[in-house]
N, C-alpha and C positions, 0 to 999 in steps of 0.2 A: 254903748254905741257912740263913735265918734258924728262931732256938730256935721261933719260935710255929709257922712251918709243919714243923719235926723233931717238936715236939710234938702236932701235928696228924696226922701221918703215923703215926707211933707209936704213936699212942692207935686208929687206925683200925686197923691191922696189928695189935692187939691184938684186940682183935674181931672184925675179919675172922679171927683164927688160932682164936680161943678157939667161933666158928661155924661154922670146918670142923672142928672136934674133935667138934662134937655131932652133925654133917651123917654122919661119918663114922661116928661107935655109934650114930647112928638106921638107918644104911645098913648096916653090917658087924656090930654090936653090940660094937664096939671101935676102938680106936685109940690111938695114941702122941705121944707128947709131939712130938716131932719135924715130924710130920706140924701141929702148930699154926702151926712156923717156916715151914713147906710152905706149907700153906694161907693163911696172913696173909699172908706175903709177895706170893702168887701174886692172891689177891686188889688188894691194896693196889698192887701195882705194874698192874695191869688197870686199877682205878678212877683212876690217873695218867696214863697213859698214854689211856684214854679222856679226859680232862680237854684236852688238849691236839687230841685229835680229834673232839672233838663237832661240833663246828663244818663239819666239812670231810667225814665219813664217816658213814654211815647206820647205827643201832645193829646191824643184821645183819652188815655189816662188820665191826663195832668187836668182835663175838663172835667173829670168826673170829679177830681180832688177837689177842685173849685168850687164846683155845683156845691160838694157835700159844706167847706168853710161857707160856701155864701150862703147856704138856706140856713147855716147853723148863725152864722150873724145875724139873717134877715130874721131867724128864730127869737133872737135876744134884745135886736132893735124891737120888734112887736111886742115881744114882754113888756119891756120898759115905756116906751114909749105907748103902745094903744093898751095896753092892760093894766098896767103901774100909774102910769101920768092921764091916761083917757084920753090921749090926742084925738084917737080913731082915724086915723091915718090909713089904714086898710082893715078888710077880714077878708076871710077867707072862709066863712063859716059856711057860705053857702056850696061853694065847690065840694068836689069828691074828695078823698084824700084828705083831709085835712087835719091841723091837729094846732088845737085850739083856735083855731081862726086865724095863727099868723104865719103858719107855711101850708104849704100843698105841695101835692106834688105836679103840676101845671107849672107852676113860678120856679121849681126845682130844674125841670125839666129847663125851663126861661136861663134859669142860671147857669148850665151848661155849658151854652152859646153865648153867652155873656160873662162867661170865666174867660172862654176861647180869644173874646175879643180884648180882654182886660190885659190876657197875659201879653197878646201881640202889642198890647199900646204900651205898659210894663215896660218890654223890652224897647222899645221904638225910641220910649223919650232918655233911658239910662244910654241909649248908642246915639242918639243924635244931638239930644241935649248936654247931656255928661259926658260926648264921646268916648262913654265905654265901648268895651267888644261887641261886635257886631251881633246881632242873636242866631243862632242853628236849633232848629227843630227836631226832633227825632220823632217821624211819623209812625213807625211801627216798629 
């Protein structure tokens, strides 16, 4: 991968991490450092990964591909961090659906709508910041 798109990538994952930190103490009235590496990552790799499927798959789509990367991250953030290290940063043990305590399908479903929004900011900062191409959706 060349330095300008690492630095591009990085700089977005920054952002994306540093706006699930506020998403989450507007939502919980707190949150963790941790959950920044969460959320940027999970972001950042959606708006990638949409990148390369714009073209071929309808944004409805493209949120459920989302949902599934993000609970699969949110899956392996909770391994390591509440299960591995003990942070205990979240469970889930109590909700329906659950598996192990660190996804559900509640926060799955959460993910969806927050793939949706990852990809539109994704593209927003690659077109205004980077003045790359402008973003086109393909609804259906």
């Amino acid at each position: 991968m060349p330095m300008k798109e690492f630095f591009k990538l990085s700089f977005i994952t920054i952002i994306m991490g540093l706006l699930y930190l506020l998403t989450e103490i507007l939502y919980r009235g707190s949150s963790y450092w941790q959950m920044a590496l969460i959320g940027g990552t999970a972001g950042t790799l959606t708006g990638f990964v949409n990148s390369s499927l714009a073209s071929q798959f309808p944004l409805w789509l493209q949120g459920i591909i989302g949902m599934g990367l993000c609970t699969g991250i949110e899956f392996a953030g909770g391994c390591y961090f509440n299960l591995y290290r003990g942070c205990n940063i979240w469970n889930y043990s109590s909700l329906p659906f659950n598996f192990l305590g660190q996804i559900c399908i509640f926060y799955s479903l959460a993910w969806f709508f927050l793939s949706l929004a990852g990809i539109f900011l994704y593209n927003y900062i690659r077109w205004k910041v980077f003045k790359e191409q402008k973003p086109r959706y393909k609804i259906f």
